[in-house]
Structure formats: structure tokens, C-alpha cells
C-alpha positions in Angstrom: -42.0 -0.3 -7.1 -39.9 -2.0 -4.7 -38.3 -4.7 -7.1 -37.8 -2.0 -9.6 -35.8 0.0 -6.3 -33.7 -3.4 -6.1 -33.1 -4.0 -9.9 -31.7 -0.2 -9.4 -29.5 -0.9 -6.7 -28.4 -4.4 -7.9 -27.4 -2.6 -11.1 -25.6 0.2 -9.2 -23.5 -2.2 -7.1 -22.6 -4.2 -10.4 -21.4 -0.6 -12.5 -20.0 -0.1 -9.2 -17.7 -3.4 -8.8 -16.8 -3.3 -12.2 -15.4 0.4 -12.1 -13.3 -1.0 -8.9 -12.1 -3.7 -10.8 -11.2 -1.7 -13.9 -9.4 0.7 -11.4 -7.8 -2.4 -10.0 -6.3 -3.6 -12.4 -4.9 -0.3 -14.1 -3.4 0.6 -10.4 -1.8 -3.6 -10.0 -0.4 -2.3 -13.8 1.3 0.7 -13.0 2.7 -1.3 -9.4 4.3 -3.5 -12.0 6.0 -0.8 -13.5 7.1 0.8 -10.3 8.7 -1.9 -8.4 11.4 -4.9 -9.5 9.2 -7.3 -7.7 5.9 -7.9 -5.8 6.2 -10.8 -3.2 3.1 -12.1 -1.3 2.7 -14.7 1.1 0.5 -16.0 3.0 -2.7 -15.3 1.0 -4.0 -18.6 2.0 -4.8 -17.1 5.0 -7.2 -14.3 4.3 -10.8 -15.7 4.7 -12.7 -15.4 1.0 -16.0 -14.6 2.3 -16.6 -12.6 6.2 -16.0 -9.7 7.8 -12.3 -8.6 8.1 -9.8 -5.9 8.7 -6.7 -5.7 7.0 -4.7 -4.2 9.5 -0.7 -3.3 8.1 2.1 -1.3 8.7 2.6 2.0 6.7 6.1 3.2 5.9 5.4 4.2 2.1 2.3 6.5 1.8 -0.3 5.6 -0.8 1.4 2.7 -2.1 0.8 1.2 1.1 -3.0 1.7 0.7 -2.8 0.0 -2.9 -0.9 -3.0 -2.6 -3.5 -4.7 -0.3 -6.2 -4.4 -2.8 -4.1 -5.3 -5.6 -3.0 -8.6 -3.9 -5.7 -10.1 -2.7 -9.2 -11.3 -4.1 -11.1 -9.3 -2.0 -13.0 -5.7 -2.5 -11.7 -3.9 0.6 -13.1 -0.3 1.5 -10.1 1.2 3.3 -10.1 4.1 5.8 -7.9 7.3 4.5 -6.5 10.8 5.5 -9.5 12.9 5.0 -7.4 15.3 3.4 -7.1 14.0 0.2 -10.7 14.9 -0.1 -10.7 18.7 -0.3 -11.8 19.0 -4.1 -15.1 18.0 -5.3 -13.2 15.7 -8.1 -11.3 14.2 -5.3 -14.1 13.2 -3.2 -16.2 11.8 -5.8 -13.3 9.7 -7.0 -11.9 8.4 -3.8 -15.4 7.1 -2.7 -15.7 5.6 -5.6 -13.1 3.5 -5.2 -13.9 2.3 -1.8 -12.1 5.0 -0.1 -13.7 6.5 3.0 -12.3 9.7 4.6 -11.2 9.6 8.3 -10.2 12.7 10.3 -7.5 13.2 13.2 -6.5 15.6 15.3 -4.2 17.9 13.0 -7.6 18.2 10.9 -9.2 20.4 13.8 -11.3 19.3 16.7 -14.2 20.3 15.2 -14.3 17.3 12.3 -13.4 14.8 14.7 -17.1 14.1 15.4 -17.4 13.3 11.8 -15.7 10.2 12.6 -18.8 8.9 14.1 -20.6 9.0 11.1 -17.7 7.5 9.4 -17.3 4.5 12.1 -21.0 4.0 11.9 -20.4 3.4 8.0 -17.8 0.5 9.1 -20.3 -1.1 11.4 -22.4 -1.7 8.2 -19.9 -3.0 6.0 -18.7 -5.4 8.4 -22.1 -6.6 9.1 -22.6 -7.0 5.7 -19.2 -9.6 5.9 -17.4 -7.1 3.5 -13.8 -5.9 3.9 -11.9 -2.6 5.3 -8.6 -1.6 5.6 -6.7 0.5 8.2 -3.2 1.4 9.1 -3.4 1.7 12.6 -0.2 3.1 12.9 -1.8 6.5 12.5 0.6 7.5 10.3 3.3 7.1 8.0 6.9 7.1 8.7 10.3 5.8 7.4 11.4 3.3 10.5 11.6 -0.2 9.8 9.9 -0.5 12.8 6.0 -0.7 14.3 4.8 2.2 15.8 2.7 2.1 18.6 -0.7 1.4 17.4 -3.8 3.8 18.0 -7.4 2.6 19.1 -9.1 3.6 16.1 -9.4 -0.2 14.5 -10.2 -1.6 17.7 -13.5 1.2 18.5 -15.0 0.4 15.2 -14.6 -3.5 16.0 -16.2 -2.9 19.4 -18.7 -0.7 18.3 -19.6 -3.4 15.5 -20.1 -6.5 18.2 -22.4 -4.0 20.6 -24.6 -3.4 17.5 -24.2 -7.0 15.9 -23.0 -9.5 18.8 -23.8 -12.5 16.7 -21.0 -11.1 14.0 -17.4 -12.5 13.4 -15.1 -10.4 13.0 -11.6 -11.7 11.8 -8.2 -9.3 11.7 -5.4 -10.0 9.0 -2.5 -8.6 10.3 -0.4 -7.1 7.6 3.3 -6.9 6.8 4.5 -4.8 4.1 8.3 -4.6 3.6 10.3 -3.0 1.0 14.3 -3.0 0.3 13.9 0.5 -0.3 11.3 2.7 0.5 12.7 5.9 -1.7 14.3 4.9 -4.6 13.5 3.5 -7.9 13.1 0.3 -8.9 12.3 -1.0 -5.0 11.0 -4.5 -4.4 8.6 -5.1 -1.7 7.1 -8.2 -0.2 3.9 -8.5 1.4 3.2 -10.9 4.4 -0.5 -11.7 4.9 -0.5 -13.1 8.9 -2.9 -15.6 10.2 -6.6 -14.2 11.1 -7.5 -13.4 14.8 -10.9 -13.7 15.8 -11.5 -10.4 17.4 -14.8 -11.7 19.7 -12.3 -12.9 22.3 -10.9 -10.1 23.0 -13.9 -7.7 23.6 -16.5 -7.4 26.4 -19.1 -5.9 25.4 -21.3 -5.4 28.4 -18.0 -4.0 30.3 -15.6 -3.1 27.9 -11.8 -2.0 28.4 -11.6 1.8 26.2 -7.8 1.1 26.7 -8.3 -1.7 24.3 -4.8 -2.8 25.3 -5.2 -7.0 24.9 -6.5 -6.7 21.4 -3.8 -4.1 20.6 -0.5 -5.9 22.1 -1.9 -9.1 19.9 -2.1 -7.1 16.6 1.0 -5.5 17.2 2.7 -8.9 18.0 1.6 -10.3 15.5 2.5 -7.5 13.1 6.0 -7.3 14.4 6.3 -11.1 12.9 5.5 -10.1 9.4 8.1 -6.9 9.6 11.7 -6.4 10.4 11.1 -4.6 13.6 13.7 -2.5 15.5 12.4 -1.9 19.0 15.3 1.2 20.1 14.4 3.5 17.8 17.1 5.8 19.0 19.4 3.5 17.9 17.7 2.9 14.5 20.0 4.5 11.7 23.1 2.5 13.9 21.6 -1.0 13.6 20.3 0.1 10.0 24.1 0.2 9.3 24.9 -3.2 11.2 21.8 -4.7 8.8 23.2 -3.3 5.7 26.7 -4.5 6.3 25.5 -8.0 7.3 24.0 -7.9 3.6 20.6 -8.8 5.2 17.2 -9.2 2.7 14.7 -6.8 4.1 12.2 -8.3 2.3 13.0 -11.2 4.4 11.6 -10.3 7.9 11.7 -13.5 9.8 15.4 -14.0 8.6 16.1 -10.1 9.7 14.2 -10.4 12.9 16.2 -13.6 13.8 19.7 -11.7 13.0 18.2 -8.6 14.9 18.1 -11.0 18.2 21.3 -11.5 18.3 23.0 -8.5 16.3 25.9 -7.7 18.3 27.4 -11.0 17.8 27.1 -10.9 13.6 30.1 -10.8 11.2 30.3 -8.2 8.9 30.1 -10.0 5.7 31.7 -8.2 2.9 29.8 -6.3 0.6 29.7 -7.8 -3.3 31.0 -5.7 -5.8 28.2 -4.6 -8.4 28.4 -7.0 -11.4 28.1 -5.3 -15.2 24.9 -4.9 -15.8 24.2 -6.1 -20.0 20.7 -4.6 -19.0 22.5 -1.4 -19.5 21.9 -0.4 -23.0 18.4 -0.6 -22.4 18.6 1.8 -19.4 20.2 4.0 -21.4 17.5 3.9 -24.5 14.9 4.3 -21.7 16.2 7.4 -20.1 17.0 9.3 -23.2 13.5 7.9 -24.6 11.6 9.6 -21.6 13.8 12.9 -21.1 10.0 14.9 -21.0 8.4 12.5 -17.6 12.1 12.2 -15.8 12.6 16.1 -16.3 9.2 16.5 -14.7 10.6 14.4 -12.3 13.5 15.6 -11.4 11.2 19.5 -11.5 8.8 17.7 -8.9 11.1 15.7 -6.6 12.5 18.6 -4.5 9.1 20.0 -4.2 8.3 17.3 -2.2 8.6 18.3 1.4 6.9 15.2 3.0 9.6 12.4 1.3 7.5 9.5 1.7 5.6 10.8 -0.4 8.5 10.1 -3.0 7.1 6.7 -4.4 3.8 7.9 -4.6 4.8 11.0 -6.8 6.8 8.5 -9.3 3.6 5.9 -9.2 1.5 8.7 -10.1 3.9 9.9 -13.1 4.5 6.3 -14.3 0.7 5.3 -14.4 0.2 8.9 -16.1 2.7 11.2 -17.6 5.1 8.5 -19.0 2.6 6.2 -20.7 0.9 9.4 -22.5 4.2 10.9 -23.6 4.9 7.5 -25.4 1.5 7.4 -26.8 2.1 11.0 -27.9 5.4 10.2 -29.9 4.0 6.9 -31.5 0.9 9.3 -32.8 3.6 11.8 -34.6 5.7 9.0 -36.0 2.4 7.2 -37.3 1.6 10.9 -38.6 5.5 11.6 -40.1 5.8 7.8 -41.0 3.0 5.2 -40.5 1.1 3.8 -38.2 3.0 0.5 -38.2 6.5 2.3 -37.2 4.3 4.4 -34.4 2.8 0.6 -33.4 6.8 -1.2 -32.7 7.6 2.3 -31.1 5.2 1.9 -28.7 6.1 -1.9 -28.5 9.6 -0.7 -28.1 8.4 1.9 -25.1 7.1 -1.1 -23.2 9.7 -4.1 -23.5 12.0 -1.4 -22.4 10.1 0.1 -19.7 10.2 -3.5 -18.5 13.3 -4.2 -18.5 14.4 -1.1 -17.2 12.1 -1.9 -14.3 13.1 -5.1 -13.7 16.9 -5.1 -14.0 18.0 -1.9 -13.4 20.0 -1.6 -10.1 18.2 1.0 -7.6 18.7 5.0 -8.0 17.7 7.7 -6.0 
């Protein structure tokens, strides 16, 4: 009886890795249809077999959460606003994907103890050298800037050691950085930082709640991998002074190295837009999707959180867009033949590509 319980759950966890994967790689698709370019470095440095925490910034809502897993090798289970797991649907979903609802403050006092279930869940999969992801930010917000970072990451690491001293934990900080984080088609580079053994930084006989060593090294650390603007008061100003020094923000150890000495930077002047020959295909490409962009343009100010933006259009490129095509090729096969409906839909890609990756960027 008991082998025949561990044939079960071997054959569970093999349906289940293959359904991440499948999700995977439909998600790293429609990322490649969202963005000009996907940059990552520094993948050399995320251990391929041990417990770590992904810990990134997060200044573009769920598109954060997905370009981790789609740019590294390993199956991460990553920590998410609980709610986006109202509905039943939802919930089943989510978790099936690795997602694992956490709750904060604005979600009422009364779930916060849930968290302890939830953290408890984390000790497990850490000390079964598996994966998790966490923005400890907190939140989500449009600075190119770190936020100061809450304790959350640092309780479930401590937590962890008390149950399993023996354990190594390792942290990969995270740098995600895009040249727009609203518009369409944005690039965005990803910076994997070099691991940091967390054991060092914990006692656990006497621990500090404050957790303030482990914190100021993640932060520093993260603060490499990002362009960081420490007066945020002065944010939008030195945005400007960036912008008109022509800087790559996917570049953040070129921008932080500008930033340093800001005041005494020459405006450089701004290059005129060049004729793009790509053009013609925009063109085909907007007219050829008029049903998903006037969803779009329906949806868009009905957005009241705008960070949201990029996750709306994800979701409508991964979805609504692919289906309407696959809609039109079925009535031209129907009117016509199936071999016109085929090049359409050939036609529907190559210029969903090149829209994609040579158009300039629009609101």
C-alpha cells in the first residue's frame, strides 16, 4: 500500500511539473510578443540545485512575477497578493502554477494569521532545496527606485534555520529594469546578482526581529542591479536630467554611475526619430487587429491601478489577439480554403513580430 501511495504521488508531481512547464512556456511566448527585448544576465549565478529565494524589485505588476520563472531553469513557487484568489477558478489555477497566496494588512487583520500557515508552507519547500520567489518590496510602484524592504522574506528564512539549522539557504537578489514600464513594445533587462548565504546573517538562539543586517545587504545589493534614485522627492526632476542625457535604463550600472555625479552631466542632444521602413507592417497589423486594440483602447481607461497597464495588454496578447486571428483564418478556410486561412495566419504572426520588434514605443 505504501509504494502504491508513492507511485501516486511520484505521478502527481510529474502531471504536475509538466503542466508548469506547458504553462511556462505559453507565458515566455506571449512575453515575446509583449516586449522588443528580453535581456538577462547573470544567470550563471543562480545555484541549479538548493534552496533559494529570488528576491526582486517590482515596478510592473504581474509581469514582474513572470519573468523570473520564464528566465531561469528553475521551478520557483512564488509568494502573491492573496487577492487574486477570490474565485474558486482562480485559486485552483494559481496553485497550480506554484503560486501561493500571502495576505497583508489592507486584506484585514483577521487573515493575517493565515500567513503562518502560509510561511510554514515555505519552511517545507526550502527544506526540500526547491525555489520561492518574493518581492519584498511589499508592493508595486512606478519609481525607478528601491523601496524600503519589509521583513516578510527574512521571517520565513529565519523561521526555516530554527526548524532546519543544518539547511543552506542562498538569496538571488533580483534586478528587473524596463525602458518603459507603460507603453508598448517596452524592453526590459533582468539582472540576476550574486547569491548571499543567508546563515550568516541570523542567530538563531537570539535573533534580531528587526532583521536589519540581512535587509541593508539585500537591499544593497539590489540597488546594484537597478537604476536607483535615493530623493524620491526629486524623482520625476532627475527622471528628466536621465532622459535628456539619453541614458539606457536597461543599463543600470552605467545609470547608477551617471546618477553619482548627475549635476555635472551635459545634456546630450536628443536624436531625431529615423523613418521607420517597419512601418507598412505597423500599419497592416493595426488595421488587421481593429477587434483586440478596440478592446483595448475600451479596457485601458478602466484601469484605475496603471501598473496594471502591461499586465492588461499581456493578458489580451496571450488571449484575445491570438484567437481573433485564429477566428478569421477559420472563415477564410470556410469562404476560400484552408490553405489561404493557413498563410493568413502565417501572415498574423511574421507581422505580429515585427510589429513587436521594430515598432517605436506608444502609449
Amino acid at each position: 500500500m505504501q509504494v502504491i501511495g508513492l507511485n501516486k504521488k511520484k505521478k502527481h508531481n510529474i502531471l504536475k511539473n509538466i503542466w508548469y512547464n506547458t504553462v511556462k512556456y505559453i507565458v515566455k511566448l506571449g512575453l515575446f510578443f509583449t516586449h522588443k527585448k528580453i535581456k538577462v544576465y547573470g544567470k550563471e549565478n543562480i545555484p541549479k540545485e538548493g534552496a533559494i529565494i529570488f528576491i526582486g524589485n517590482h515596478q510592473n505588476a504581474l509581469l514582474d512575477a513572470i519573468l523570473i520563472p520564464t528566465t531561469t531553469s528553475r521551478n520557483i513557487h512564488f509568494l502573491t497578493r492573496a487577492s487574486a484568489f477570490k474565485t474558486k477558478i482562480a485559486n485552483k489555477i494559481l496553485r497550480s502554477i506554484n503560486m501561493i497566496p500571502v495576505y497583508r494588512l489592507r486584506d484585514g487583520k483577521d487573515n493575517m494569521n493565515k500567513n503562518i500557515a502560509i510561511f510554514e508552507q515555505c519552511f517545507e519547500f526550502l527544506k526540500d532545496k526547491k525555489a520561492i520567489q518574493i518581492f519584498a518590496e511589499g508592493e508595486h510602484h512606478n519609481f525607478r527606485s528601491l523601496l524600503p524592504l519589509k521583513k516578510g522574506f527574512a521571517r520565513i528564512i529565519l523561521g526555516t534555520l530554527q526548524k532546519y539549522p543544518e539547511l543552506d539557504i542562498k538569496i538571488i537578489p533580483v534586478g528587473i529594469n524596463y525602458d518603459s514600464h507603460l507603453n508598448f513594445p517596452s524592453s526590459v533587462s533582468i539582472y540576476y546578482g550574486k547569491p548571499i548565504l543567508a546563515k550568516p546573517y541570523f542567530n538563531i538562539e537570539k535573533p534580531d526581529t528587526s532583521y536589519k543586517t540581512i535587509k541593508t545587504k539585500v537591499s544593497s545589493e539590489l540597488k546594484k542591479l537597478i537604476t536607483h534614485i535615493e530623493n524620491l522627492e526629486q524623482h520625476d526632476e532627475i527622471i528628466e536630467k536621465l532622459k535628456n542625457l539619453n541614458v539606457d535604463f536597461l543599463d543600470p550600472i552605467a545609470t547608477n554611475k551617471i546618477l553619482q555625479n548627475l549635476d555635472n552631466e551635459i545634456p546630450k542632444k536628443i536624436k531625431k526619430q529615423k523613418f521607420n521602413w517597419f512601418t507598412p507592417f505597423h500599419i497592416f497589423a493595426r488595421i488587421n487587429s481593429f477587434f483586440p486594440l478596440f478592446l483595448w483602447k475600451y479596457l485601458q481607461p478602466k484601469i484605475k491601478d496603471i501598473i496594471f497597464l502591461n499586465t492588461y495588454r499581456f493578458a489580451l496578447i496571450l488571449t484575445v489577439f491570438p484567437l481573433f486571428y485564429l477566428i478569421q483564418a477559420g472563415i477564410i478556410s470556410v469562404l476560400f480554403n484552408y490553405k489561404l486561412g493557413l498563410i493568413y495566419l502565417v501572415i498574423c504572426i511574421l507581422t505580429g513580430i515585427i510589429t513587436t520588434k521594430t515598432a517605436n514605443i506608444t502609449p
